[in-house]
C-alpha positions in Angstrom: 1.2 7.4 -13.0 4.6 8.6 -12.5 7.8 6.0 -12.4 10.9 7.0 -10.0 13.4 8.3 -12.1 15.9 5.8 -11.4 12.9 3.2 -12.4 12.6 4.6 -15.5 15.9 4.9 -16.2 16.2 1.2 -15.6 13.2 0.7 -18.2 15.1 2.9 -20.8 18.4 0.6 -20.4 16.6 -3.0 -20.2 14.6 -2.0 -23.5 18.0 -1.2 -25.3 20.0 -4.0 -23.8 17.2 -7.1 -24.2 14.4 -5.7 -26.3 10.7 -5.2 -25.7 8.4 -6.3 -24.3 10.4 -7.7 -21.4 9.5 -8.2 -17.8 12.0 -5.8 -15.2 11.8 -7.2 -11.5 13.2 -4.7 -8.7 14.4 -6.9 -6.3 14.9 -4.5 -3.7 10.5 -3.9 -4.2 10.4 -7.8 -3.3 12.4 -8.1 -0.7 10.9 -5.2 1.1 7.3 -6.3 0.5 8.6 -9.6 1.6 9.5 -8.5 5.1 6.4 -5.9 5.5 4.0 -8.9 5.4 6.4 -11.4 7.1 6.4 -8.8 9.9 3.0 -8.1 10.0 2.1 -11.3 11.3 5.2 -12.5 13.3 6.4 -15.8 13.8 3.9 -17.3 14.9 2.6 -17.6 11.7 4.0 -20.0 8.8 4.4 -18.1 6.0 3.6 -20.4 3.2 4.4 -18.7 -0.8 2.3 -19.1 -3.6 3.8 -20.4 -6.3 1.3 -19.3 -9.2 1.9 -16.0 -8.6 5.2 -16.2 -10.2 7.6 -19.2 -9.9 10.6 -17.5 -11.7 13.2 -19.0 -9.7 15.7 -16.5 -9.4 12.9 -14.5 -7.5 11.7 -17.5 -5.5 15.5 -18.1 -4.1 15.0 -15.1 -2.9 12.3 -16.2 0.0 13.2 -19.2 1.9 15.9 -17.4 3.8 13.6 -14.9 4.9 11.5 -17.7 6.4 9.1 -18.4 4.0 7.9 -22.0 2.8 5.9 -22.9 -0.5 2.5 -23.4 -1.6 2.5 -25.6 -4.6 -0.9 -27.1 -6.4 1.0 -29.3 -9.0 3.9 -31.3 -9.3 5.3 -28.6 -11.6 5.6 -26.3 -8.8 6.5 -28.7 -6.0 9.7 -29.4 -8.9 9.8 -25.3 -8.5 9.9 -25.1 -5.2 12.7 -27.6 -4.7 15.0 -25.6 -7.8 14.3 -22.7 -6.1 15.5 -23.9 -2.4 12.7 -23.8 -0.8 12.6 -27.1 2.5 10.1 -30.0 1.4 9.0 -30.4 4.9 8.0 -26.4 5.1 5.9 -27.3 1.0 2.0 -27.9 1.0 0.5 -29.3 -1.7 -3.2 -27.8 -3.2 -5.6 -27.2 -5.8 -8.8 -27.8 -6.7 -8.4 -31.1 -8.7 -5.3 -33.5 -7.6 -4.8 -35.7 -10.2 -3.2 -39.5 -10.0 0.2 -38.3 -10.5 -0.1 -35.4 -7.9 -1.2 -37.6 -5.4 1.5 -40.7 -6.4 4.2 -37.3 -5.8 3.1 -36.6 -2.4 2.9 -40.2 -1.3 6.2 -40.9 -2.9 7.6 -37.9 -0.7 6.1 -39.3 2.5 8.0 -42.8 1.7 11.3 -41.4 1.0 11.3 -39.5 4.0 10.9 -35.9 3.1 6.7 -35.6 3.4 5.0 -32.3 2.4 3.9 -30.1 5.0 0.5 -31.0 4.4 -1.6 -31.7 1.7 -4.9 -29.8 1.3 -7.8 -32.0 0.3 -10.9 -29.8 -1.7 -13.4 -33.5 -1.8 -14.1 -36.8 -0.5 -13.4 -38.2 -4.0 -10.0 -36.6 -3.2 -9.7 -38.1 0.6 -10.2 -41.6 -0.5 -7.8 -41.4 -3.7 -5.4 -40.2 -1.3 -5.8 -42.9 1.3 -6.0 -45.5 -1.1 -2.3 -44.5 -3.1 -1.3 -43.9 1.0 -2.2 -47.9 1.8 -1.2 -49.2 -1.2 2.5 -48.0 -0.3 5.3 -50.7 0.2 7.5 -49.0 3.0 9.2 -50.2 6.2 7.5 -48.0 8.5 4.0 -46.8 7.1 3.7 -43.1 8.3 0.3 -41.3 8.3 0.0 -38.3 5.5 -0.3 -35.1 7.1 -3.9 -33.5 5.5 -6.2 -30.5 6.0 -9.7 -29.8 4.4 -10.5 -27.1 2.7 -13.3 -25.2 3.4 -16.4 -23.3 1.6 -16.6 -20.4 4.3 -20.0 -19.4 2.2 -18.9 -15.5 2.4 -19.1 -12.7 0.2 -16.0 -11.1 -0.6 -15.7 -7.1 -1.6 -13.7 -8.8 -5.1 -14.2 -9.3 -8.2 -16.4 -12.3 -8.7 -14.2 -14.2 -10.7 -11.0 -13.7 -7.5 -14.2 -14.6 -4.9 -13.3 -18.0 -4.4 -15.0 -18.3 -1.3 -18.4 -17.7 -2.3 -20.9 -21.0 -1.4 -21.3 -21.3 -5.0 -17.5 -21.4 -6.0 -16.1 -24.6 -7.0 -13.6 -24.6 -3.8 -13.5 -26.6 -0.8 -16.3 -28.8 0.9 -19.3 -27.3 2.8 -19.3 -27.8 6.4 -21.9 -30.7 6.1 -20.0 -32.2 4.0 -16.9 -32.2 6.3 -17.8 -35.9 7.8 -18.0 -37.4 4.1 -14.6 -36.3 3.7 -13.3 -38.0 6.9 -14.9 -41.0 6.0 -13.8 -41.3 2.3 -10.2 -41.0 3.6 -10.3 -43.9 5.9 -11.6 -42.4 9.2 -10.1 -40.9 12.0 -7.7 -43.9 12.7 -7.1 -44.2 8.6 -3.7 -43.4 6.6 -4.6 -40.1 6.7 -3.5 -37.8 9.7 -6.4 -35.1 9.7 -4.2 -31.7 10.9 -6.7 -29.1 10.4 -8.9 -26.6 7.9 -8.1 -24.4 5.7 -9.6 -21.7 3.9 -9.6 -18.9 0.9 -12.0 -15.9 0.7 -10.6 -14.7 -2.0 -7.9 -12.2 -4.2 -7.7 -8.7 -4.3 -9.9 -8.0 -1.2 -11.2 -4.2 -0.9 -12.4 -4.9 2.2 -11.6 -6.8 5.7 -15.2 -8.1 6.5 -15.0 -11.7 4.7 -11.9 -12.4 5.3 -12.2 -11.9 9.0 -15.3 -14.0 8.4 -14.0 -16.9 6.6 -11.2 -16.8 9.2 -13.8 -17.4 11.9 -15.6 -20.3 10.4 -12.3 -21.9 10.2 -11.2 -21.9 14.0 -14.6 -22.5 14.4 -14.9 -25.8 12.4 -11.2 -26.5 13.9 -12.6 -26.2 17.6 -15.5 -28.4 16.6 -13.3 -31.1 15.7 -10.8 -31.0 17.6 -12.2 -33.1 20.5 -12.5 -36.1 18.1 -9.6 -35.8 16.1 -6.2 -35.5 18.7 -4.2 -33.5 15.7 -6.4 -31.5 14.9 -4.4 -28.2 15.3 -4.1 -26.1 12.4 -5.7 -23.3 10.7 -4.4 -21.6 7.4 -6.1 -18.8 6.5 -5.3 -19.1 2.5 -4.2 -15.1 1.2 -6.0 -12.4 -0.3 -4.0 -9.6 0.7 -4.5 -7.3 -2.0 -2.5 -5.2 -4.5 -4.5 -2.2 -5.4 -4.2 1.9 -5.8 -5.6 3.4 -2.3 -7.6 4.1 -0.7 -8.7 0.6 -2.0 -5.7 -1.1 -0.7 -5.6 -2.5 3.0 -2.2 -3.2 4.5 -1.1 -7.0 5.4 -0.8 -5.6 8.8 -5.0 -5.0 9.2 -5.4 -8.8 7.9 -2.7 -9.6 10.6 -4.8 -7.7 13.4 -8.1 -9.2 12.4 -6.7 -12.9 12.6 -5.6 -11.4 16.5 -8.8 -10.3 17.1 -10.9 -14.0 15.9 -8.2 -15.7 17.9 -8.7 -13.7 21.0 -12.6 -13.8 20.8 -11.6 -17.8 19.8 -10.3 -18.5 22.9 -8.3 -21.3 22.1 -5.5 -20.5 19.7 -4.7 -23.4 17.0 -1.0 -24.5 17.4 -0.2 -24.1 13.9 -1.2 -20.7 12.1 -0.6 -20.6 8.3 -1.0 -17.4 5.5 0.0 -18.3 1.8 1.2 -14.7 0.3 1.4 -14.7 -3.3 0.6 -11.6 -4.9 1.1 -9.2 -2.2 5.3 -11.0 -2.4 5.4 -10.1 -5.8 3.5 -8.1 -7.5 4.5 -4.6 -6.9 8.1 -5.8 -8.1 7.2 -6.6 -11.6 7.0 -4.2 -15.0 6.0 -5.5 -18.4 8.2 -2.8 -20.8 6.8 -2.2 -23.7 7.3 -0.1 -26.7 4.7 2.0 -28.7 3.8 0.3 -32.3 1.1 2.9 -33.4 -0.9 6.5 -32.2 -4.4 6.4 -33.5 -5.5 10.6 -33.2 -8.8 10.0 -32.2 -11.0 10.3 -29.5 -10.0 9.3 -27.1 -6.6 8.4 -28.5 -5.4 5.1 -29.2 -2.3 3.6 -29.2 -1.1 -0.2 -29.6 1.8 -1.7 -27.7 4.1 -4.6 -28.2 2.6 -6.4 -24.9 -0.4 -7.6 -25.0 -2.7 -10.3 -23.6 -0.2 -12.9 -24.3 2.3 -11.3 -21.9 -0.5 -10.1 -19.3 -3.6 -11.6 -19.6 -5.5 -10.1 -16.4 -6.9 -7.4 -18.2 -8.3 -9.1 -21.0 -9.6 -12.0 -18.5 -11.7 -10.3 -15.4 -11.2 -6.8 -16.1 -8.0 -6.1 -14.2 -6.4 -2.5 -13.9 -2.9 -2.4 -13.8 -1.0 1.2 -13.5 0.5 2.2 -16.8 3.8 4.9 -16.7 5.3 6.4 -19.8 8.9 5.8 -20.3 9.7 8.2 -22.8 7.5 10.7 -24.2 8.1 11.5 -28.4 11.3 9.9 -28.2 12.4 11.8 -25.7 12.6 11.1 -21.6 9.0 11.6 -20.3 8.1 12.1 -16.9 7.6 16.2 -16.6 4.8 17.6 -14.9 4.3 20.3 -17.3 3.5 17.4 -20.3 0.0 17.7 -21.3 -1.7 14.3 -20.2 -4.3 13.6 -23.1 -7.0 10.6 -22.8 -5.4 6.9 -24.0 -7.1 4.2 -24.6 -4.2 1.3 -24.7 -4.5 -2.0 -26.3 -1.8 -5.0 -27.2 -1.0 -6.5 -30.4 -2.6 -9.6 -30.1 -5.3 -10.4 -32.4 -8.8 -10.2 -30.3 -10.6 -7.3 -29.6 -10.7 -7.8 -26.2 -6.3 -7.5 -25.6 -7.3 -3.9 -24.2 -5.5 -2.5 -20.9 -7.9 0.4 -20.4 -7.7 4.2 -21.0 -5.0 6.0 -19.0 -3.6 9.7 -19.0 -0.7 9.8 -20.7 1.5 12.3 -22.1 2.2 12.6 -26.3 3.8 9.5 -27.5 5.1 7.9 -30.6 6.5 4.6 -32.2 9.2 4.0 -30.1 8.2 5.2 -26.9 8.1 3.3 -24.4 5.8 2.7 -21.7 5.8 0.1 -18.2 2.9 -1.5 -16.9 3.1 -2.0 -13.2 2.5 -4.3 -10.7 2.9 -7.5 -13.3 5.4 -9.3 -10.9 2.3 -11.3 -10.1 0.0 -13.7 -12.7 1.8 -11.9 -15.8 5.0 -14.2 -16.4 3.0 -17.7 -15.3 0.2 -16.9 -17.2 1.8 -16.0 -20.3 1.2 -17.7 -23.9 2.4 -18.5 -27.2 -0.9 -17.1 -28.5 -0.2 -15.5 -32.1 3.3 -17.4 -32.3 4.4 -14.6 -30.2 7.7 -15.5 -28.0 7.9 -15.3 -24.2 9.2 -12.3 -23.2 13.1 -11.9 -21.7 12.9 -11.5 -17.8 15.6 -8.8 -16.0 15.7 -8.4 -12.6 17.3 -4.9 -11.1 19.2 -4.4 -8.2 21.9 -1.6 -6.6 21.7 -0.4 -10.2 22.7 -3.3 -12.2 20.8 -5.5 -14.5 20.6 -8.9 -14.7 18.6 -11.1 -17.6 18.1 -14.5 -16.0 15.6 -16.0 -18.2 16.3 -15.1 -22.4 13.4 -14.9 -24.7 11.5 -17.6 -25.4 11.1 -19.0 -28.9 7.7 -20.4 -29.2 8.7 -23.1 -31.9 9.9 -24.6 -29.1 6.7 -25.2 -28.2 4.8 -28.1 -29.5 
């Protein structure tokens, strides 16, 4: 891969200014991925962010004035979403397993008159927790809880089975007969619960657009079936997916957009409220891990060891991810000419386990010192990081109209306990 010489340069000056490894943000990358997708589907679509993918706040501030709202599935991010600007009446709260103090948060919210946007309920164990904390509340005018229920579309997404949440064997959301259990547990249709609508996940990183559009279908299709019973009834959010891949692999947030137009034409009946929550396909292009070169191994292939590792991006070492891999400098000198012979690299972290590997790349000659940048890390790198080794958290820089800024220092992991 070749880096944008003004990228590279940018790589070069953060190393020497804050260290390595360090995460470099281009904010100008974010904003413009941002508005692609936000186009893509138009306004009548909430546009809902993920939080997981990267809650660093100074990039999060970045979003609400383009419209977007939050997507939260603990009360650590719904505390993120509020440092970071984003409205609590534009926040939804989900996950797979609410716990006590989760729900006591959103109920809470409700009484003091700033209730999430929804919350998204994955069980009937979950339904009738929720009702319950919802009844037991003391306030002067009870107010129902806006919910949806997830759904298990069954589908069989073009992923990585680990991302392909929507399988009918994954651990996410309720199976269609299991839909009425749900509305039961959580006090019925006249409970403390007001039932708003489904929503639904296929799942990450999707190659191609068959179950998406699928899953999207069962969900205006579950919708329809119950809307005639249940008067608010009128949402559908259709969870993310949109993937961040090398083409041809990669499909555009625009073909997502345009099969949702084509279910809800063939639907008939469009749901009042449309939802997306965009996590990855916000973020991740912004976001470089810099790191410098501790060893070359001359073997076959070659192998050289970085200073970022598993610890700093741990989606290699978990399901196999690829991420795109640039030399900064090339033998202590600026790389990046096509006349440098590109030899056969296999590329591992420091971290001790054997499987802290990134894969084997084409790189030119390098050295101790040199410096390479992993790309697309501005999503599930930084929130997934560890302490793993006693290794410190790594400085993040954003860059922007040539300046850079270090908004979060290193971390120091005796702070952790």
């Amino acid at each position: 891969m070749h880096m944008p010489d003004f990228l590279a340069e940018a790589c070069r000056d953060a190393a020497r200014r804050f260290g390595t490894p360090l995460y470099l943000y281009d904010i100008d990358q974010l904003l413009l991925d941002a508005g692609n997708l936000a186009d893509a589907f138009g306004p009548g679509w909430c546009l809902l962010y993920s939080l997981k993918a990267n809650s660093l706040t100074a990039l999060t501030a970045l979003l609400p004035p383009l419209g977007y709202g939050a997507n939260a599935v603990s009360v650590g991010e719904l505390r993120l979403a509020e440092r970071a600007g984003f409205d609590p009446r534009r926040t939804t709260l989900e996950g797979i397993g609410k716990s006590a103090h989760e729900i006591r948060e959103a109920v809470r919210r409700r009484d003091q008159g700033l209730p999430l946007l929804w919350v998204s309920l994955e069980s009937a164990d979950e339904a009738r927790a929720l009702a319950d904390a919802t009844g037991e509340a003391h306030v002067p005018r009870p107010s129902a809880l806006d919910v949806l229920i997830r759904i298990n579309p069954g589908v069989a997404p073009d992923t990585h089975p680990g991302l392909a949440v929507g399988r009918r064997d994954s651990k996410f959301g309720v199976l269609p007969d299991e839909i009425e259990g749900v509305i039961t547990a959580g006090g019925g249709r006249d409970g403390p619960l007001r039932w708003r609508g489904i929503h639904v996940h296929a799942g990450s990183q999707m190659r191609t657009l068959d179950a998406w559009r699928d899953a999207f279908r069962a969900a205006l299709e579950v919708r329809q079936d119950l809307s005639s019973q249940l008067p608010d009834f009128d949402t559908v959010d259709a969870g993310g997916g949109f993937p961040v891949l090398d083409p041809p692999d990669c499909l555009a947030p625009g073909a997502f957009a345009a099969a949702a137009s084509g279910e809800l034409a063939a639907a008939g009946r469009r749901p009042a409220r449309l939802a997306i929550e965009p996590g990855r396909a916000v973020v991740a292009r912004s976001g470089w891990l810099v790191s410098a070169v501790l060893h070359v191994r001359a073997r076959r292939p070659r192998t050289v060891v970085l200073d970022a590792g598993m610890t700093e991006l741990i989606r290699p070492a978990l399901y196999g991810a690829r991420h795109p891999i640039a030399a900064v400098t090339s033998e202590g000198r600026r790389a990046g000419g096509v006349t440098e012979p590109l030899v056969a690299t296999e590329v591992h972290g420091p971290v001790c386990e054997s499987t802290d590997y990134f894969g084997e790349y084409w790189l030119p000659p390098l050295a101790r010192g040199d410096l390479v940048a992993i790309g697309d890390v501005g999503a599930y790198a930084s929130t997934m990081a560890s302490t793993y080794n006693g290794r410190s958290i790594p400085a993040a820089v954003l860059w922007q109209d040539g300046s850079l800024h270090r908004v979060r220092p290193r971390g120091n992991w005796t702070s952790v306990t």
